[in-house]
C-alpha positions in Angstrom: -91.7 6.7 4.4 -88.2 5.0 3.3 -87.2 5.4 0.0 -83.7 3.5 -0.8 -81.8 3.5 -3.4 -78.7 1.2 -4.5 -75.4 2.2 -5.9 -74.6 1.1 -9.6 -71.0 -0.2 -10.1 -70.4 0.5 -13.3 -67.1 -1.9 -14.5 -64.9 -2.3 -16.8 -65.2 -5.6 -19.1 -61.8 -7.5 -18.9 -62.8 -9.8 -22.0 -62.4 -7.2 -24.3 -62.3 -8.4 -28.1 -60.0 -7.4 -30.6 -61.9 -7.6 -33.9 -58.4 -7.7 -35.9 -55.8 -5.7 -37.4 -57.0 -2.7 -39.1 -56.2 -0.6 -42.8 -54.5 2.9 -42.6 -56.2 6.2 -42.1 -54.6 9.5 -41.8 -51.6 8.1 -41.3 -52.1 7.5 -38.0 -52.3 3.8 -37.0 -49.6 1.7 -38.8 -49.2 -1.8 -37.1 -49.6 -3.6 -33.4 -47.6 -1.5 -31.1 -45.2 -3.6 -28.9 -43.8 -0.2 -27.1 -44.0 -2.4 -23.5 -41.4 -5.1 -25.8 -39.3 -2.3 -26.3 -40.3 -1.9 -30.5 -40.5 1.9 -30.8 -42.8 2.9 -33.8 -41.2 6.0 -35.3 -42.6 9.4 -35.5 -43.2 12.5 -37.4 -41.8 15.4 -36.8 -44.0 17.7 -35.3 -43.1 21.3 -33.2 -43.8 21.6 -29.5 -46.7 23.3 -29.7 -48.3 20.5 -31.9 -47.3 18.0 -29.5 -49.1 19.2 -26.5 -51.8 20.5 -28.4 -55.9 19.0 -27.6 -56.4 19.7 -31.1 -54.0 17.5 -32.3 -55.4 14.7 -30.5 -58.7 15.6 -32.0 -57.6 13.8 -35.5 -58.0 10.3 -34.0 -59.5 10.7 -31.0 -62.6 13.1 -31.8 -65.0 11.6 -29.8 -62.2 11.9 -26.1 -61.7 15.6 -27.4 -65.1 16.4 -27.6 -66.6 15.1 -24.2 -63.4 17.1 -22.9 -63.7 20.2 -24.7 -67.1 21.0 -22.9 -65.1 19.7 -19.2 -64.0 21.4 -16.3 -60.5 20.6 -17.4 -61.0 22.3 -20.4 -62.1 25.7 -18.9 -60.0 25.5 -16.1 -57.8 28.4 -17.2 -60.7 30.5 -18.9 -62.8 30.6 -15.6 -62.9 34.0 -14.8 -63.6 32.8 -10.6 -60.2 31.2 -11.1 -58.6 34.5 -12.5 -60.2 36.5 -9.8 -59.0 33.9 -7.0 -55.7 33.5 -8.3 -55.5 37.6 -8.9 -56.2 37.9 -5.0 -54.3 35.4 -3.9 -51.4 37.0 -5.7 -52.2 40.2 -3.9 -52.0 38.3 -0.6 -49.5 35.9 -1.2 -47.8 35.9 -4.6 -44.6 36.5 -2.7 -44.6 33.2 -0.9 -46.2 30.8 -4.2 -47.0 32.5 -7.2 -47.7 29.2 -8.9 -50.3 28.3 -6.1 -53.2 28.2 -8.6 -52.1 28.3 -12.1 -50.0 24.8 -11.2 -53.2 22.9 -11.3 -55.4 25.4 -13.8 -52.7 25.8 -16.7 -50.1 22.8 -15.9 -48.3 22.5 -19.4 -48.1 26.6 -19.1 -46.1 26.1 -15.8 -44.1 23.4 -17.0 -43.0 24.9 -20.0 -41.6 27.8 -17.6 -43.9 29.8 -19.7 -45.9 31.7 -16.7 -44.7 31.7 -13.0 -48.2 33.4 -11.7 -50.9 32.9 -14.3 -51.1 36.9 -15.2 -50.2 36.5 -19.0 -52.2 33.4 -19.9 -54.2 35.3 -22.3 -50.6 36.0 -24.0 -50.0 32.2 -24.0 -51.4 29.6 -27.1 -54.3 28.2 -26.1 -52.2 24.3 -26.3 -50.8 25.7 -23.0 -54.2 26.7 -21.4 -56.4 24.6 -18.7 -55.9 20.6 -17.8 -55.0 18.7 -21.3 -54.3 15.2 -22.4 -50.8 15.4 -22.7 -51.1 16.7 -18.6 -52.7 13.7 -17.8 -51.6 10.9 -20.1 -47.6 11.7 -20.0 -47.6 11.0 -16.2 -44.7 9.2 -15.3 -45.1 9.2 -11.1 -47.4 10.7 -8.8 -45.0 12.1 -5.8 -47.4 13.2 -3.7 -50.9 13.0 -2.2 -51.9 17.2 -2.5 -51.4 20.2 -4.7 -50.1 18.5 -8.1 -47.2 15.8 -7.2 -47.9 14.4 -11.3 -44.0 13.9 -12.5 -44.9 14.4 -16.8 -42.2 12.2 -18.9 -41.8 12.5 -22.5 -44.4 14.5 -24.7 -44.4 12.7 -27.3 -45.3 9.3 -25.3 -49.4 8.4 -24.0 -50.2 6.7 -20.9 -52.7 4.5 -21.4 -55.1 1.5 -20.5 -54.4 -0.9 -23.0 -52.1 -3.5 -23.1 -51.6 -4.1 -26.8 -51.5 -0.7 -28.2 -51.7 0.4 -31.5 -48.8 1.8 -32.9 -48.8 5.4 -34.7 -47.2 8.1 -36.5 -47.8 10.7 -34.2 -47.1 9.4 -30.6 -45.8 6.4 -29.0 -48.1 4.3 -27.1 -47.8 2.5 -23.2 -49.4 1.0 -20.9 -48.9 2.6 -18.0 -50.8 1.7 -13.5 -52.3 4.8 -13.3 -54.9 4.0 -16.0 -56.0 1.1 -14.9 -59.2 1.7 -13.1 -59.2 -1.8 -10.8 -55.2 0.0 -9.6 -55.4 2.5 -6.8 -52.2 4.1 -8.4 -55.2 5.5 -11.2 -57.4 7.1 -8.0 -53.8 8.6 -6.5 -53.0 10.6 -9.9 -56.4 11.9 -10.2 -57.5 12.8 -6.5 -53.9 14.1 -5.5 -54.6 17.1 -8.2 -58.0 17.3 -5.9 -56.6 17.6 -2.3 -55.3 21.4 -1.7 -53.2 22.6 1.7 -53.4 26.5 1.9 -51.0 29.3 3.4 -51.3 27.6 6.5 -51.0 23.9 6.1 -54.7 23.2 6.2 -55.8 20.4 4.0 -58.5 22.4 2.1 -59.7 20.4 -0.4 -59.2 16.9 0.4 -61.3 14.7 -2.4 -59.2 12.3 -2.4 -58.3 11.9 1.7 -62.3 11.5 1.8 -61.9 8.9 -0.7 -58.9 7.0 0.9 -60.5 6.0 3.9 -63.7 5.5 2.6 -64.9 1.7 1.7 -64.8 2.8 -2.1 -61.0 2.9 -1.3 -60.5 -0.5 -3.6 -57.0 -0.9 -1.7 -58.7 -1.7 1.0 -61.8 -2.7 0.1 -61.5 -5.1 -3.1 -65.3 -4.3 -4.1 -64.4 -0.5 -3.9 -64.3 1.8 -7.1 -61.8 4.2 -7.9 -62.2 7.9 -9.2 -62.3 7.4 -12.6 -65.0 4.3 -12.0 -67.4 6.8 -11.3 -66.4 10.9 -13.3 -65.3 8.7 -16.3 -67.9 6.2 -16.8 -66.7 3.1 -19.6 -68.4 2.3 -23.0 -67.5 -0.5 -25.4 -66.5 2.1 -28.7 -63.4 2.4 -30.5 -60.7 4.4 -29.3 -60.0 5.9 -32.7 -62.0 7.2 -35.4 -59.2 6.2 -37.7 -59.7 2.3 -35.8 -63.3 2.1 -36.0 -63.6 -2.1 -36.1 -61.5 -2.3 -33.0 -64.2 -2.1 -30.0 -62.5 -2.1 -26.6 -63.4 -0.3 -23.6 -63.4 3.3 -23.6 -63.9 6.0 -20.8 -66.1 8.9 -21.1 -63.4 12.2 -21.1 -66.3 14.8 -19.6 -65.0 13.7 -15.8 -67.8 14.8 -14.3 -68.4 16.3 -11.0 -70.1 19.5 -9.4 -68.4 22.6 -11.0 -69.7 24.1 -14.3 -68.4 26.9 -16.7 -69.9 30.3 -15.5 -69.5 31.7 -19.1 -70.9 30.5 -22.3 -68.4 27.4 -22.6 -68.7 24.7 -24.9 -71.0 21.5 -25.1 -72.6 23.3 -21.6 -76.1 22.3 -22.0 -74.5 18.4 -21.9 -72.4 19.0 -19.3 -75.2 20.4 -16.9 -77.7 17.1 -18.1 -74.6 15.0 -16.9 -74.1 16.5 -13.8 -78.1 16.1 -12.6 -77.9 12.7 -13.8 -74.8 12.1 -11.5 -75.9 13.7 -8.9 -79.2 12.2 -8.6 -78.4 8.8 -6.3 -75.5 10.8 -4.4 -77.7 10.8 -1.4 -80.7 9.0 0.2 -82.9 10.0 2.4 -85.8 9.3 4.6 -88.2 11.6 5.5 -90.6 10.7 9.0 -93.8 12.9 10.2 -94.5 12.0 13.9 -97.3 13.4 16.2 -96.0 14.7 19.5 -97.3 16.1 22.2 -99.0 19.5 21.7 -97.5 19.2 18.1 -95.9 16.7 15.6 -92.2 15.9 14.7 -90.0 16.4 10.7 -87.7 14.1 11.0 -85.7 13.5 7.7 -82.1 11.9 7.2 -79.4 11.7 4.9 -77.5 9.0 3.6 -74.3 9.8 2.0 -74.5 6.3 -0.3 -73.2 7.1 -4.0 -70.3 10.3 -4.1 -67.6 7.7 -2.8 -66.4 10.7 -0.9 -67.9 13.8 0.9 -70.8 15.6 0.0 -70.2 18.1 -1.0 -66.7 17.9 -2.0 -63.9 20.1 -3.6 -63.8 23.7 -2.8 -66.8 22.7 0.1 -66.3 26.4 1.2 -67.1 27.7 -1.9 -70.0 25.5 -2.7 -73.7 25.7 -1.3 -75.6 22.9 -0.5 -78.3 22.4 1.8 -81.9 20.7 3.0 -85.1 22.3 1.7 -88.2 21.3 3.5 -91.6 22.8 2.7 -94.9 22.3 4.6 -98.1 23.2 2.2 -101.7 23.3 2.4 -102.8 23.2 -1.4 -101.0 25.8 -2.7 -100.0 27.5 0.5 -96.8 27.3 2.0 -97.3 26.8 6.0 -93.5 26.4 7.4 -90.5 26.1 5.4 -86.9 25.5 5.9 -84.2 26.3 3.2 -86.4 27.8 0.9 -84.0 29.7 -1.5 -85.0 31.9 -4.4 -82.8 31.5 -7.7 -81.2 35.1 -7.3 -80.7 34.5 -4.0 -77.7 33.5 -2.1 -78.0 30.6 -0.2 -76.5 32.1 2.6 -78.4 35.1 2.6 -79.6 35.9 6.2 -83.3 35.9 5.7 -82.4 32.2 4.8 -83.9 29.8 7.5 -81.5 26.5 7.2 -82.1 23.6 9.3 -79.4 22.0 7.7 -76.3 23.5 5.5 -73.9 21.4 4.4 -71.1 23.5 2.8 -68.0 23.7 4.7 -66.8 27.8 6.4 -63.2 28.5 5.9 -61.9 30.5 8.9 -59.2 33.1 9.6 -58.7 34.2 13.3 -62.0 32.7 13.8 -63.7 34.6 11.1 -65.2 33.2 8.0 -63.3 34.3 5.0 -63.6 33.8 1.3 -60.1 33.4 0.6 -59.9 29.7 1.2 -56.0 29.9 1.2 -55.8 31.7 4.3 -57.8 29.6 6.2 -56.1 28.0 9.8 -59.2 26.5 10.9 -62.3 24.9 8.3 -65.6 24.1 10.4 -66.8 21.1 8.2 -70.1 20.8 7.5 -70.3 18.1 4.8 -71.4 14.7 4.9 -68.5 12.6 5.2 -67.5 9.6 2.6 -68.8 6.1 4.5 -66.4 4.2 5.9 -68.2 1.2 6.2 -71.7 -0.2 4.9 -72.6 -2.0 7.7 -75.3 -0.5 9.8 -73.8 -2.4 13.3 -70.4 -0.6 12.7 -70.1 2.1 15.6 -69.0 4.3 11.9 -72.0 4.0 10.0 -73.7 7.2 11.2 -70.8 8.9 10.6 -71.9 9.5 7.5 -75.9 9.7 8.3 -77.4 14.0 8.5 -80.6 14.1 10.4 -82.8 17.5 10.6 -85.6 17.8 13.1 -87.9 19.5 13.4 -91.1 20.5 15.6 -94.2 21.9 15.1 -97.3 22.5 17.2 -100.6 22.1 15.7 -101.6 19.0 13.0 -99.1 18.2 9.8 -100.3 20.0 6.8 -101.6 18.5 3.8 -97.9 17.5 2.8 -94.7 17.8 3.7 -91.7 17.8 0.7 -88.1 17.9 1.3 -85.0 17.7 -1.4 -81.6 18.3 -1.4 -80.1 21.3 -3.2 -76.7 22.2 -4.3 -74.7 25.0 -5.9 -71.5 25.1 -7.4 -70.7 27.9 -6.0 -72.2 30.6 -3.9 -73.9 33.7 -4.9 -72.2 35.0 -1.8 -68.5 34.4 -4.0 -69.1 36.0 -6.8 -70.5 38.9 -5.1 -67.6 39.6 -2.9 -65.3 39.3 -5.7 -67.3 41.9 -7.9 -67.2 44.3 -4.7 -63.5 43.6 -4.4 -63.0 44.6 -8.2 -61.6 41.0 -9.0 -64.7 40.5 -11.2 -66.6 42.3 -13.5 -70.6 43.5 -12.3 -71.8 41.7 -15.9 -70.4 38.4 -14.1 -74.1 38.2 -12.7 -76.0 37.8 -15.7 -74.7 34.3 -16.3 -77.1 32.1 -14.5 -75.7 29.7 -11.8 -77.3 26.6 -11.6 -78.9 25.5 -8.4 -79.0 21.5 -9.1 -81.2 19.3 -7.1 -80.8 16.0 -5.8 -83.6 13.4 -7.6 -83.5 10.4 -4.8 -84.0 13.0 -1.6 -87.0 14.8 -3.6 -89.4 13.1 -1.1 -92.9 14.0 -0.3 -95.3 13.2 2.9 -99.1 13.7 2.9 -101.1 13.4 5.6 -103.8 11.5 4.1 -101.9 8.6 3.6 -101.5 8.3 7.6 -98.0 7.1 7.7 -96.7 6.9 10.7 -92.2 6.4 11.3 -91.3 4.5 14.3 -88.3 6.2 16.3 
């Protein structure tokens, strides 16, 4: 039984209509903005903290400010697994690169020389706190490929898609590569932030390497997509409440991906709906029920066909995904594989895996949970694809296959999905034992999120029979 499932290029449309020029609200728009021609609109006078402040970017844009206030960006320097990391990683290392963490989790705080090490963010105004717009949409250059190369210009100028912006009171406007979806430049500023090398010079987290030399790479591959094609996902809708005639194309601000707040976080309950709903056609898979001799054969593959990168990706040491495969008679469970409780880790011992796909972090050879220290990651994930067709010598790089053998007849069914945590019981666990966390960090419920195209099911009344 082959169930396939086709990616959906979602793309920006390049006939965009302007609608005309538009009356005054809140003093924010005021005529055509031709900041490119060198016209610069002038501005009010505002203190630092204004400038760089979300909420001030919530009077026109409320809609951009609300899909972000509920993102990972948002929370990124309220997580309490980033304060307990980036407190032990201090404690290990703080010495060597104090600004290991908090560089990527509270930017603006770093670059306003207000924290070195992330211990007094509480002490900081929340403007300063987690991944903002004026991070991301004051980028200037991107001198790097890892660990934060963004060079941030002027505060009080936006990086942005559109050509012809409008002009307004508060900031000036420009046009600017790196937010143009169809230009690589856009996937190098957001991925670079996404690769990681540790202590050692390990390339940890490596998003966007996975990406690169991937066929979604649209560098190389002129049908490819870039990163913001697929975590920020375009609508025709105004860009500004206070410009609501003017349709153009707009990009959702949630940036979806895998991680989710652990604590009671705003607009959560979307967040986790968007999430499923992404994750859903990340994988394929075909699942094949075989007689053997004395016995009969599970044989079920994975297709890596919609991340555009490596699945799992991120912090793939941190993360928990894996193959469940269930064998029932009625109601009665006859083998399984995989079969995880919600309270339990997934890699508890007593945990029978036939396939995990999280990545181990090694030190000396052991597996470690600080990530930073690692000299050695055994990877585990599925890679990105590096080509889509299936007479390439690379097209089962990125193909998984479990088997399995029984003796005996099938069961009545067999079922199999993919399953994937955030993060791992095991983490949070060992960070509470360390006294980096606090015990009560266990009543929040992590998510175990399950993949909808691998949710597959084989019964042995319908006699199907997979050829080799």
């Amino acid at each position: 039984m082959r169930v396939l499932f086709s990616l959906s290029k979602d793309r920006p449309n390049k006939s965009l209509i302007i609608l005309g020029l538009l009356s005054l609200l809140c003093g924010c728009p005021e005529e055509r903005n031709e900041v490119d021609a060198g016209v610069v609109q002038p501005l009010i006078d505002v203190t630092a903290i204004e400038a760089i402040d979300p909420a001030s970017c919530q009077r026109c844009h409320q809609q951009h400010y609300q899909e972000w206030s509920g993102s990972m960006h948002a929370y990124a320097a309220e997580d309490p697994l980033f304060r307990a990391m980036n407190q032990k990683f201090l404690d290990q290392y703080g010495d060597i690169d104090p600004s290991f963490c908090v560089k990527c989790h509270a930017p603006m705080a770093v670059q306003a020389g207000l924290t070195t090490d992330g211990t007094n963010l509480d002490e900081l105004p929340k403007a300063y706190q987690g991944v903002t717009c004026v991070f991301c949409h004051t980028t200037e250059s991107v001198d790097g490929l890892s660990d934060n190369p963004l060079v941030l210009g002027d505060s009080r100028t936006m990086g942005g898609r559109f050509g012809e912006p409008i002009a307004n009171t508060f900031h000036r406007s420009i046009s600017r590569p790196f937010f143009q979806r169809s230009n690589p430049s856009s996937s190098q500023m957001c991925g670079s932030c996404h690769d990681i090398t540790g202590v050692h010079d390990i390339l940890l987290e490596q998003t966007y390497a996975e990406w690169s030399g991937s066929f979604y790479n649209n560098d190389i591959h002129p049908s490819g997509l870039s990163c913001n094609a697929c975590h920020m996902r375009g609508r025709n809708d105004s860009a500004s409440t206070t410009t609501p005639q003017l349709i153009r194309r707009v990009h959702d601000h949630r940036m979806v991906g895998l991680d989710v707040a652990l604590t009671d976080f705003p607009e959560r309950a979307d967040q986790y709906a968007a999430i499923e709903n992404a994750l859903n056609n990340t994988l394929s898979a075909q699942l094949c029920v075989n007689e053997q001799p004395g016995g009969y054969e599970v044989r079920v593959t994975l297709d890596n066909v919609g991340a555009g990168h490596g699945f799992p990706s991120g912090a793939t040491f941190d993360r928990r995904a894996w193959l469940e495969v269930i064998g029932r008679e009625g109601e009665d469970i006859i083998f399984s594989r995989g079969l995880v409780a919600r309270e339990q880790a997934a890699n508890d011992m007593s945990v029978e895996h036939v396939l995990p796909l999280w990545d181990v972090a090694l030190r000396r050879n052991e597996p470690t949970h600080a990530f930073w220290d690692a000299d050695e990651v055994t990877r585990r994930a599925i890679p990105a694809p590096k080509t889509a067709d299936p007479d390439d010598p690379r097209f089962s790089e990125h193909l998984k296959t479990a088997t399995l053998f029984f003796p005996g007849i099938p069961p009545e069914s067999i079922s199999t999905v993919v399953k994937v945590r955030p993060f791992g019981l095991d983490i949070i666990e060992a960070l509470i034992q360390d006294g980096y966390l606090p015990e009560n960090v266990l009543t929040y419920d992590v998510p175990t999120f399950e993949l909808g195209a691998t949710r597959l099911i084989w019964r042995r009344a319908d006699n199907q029979i997979c050829t080799p």
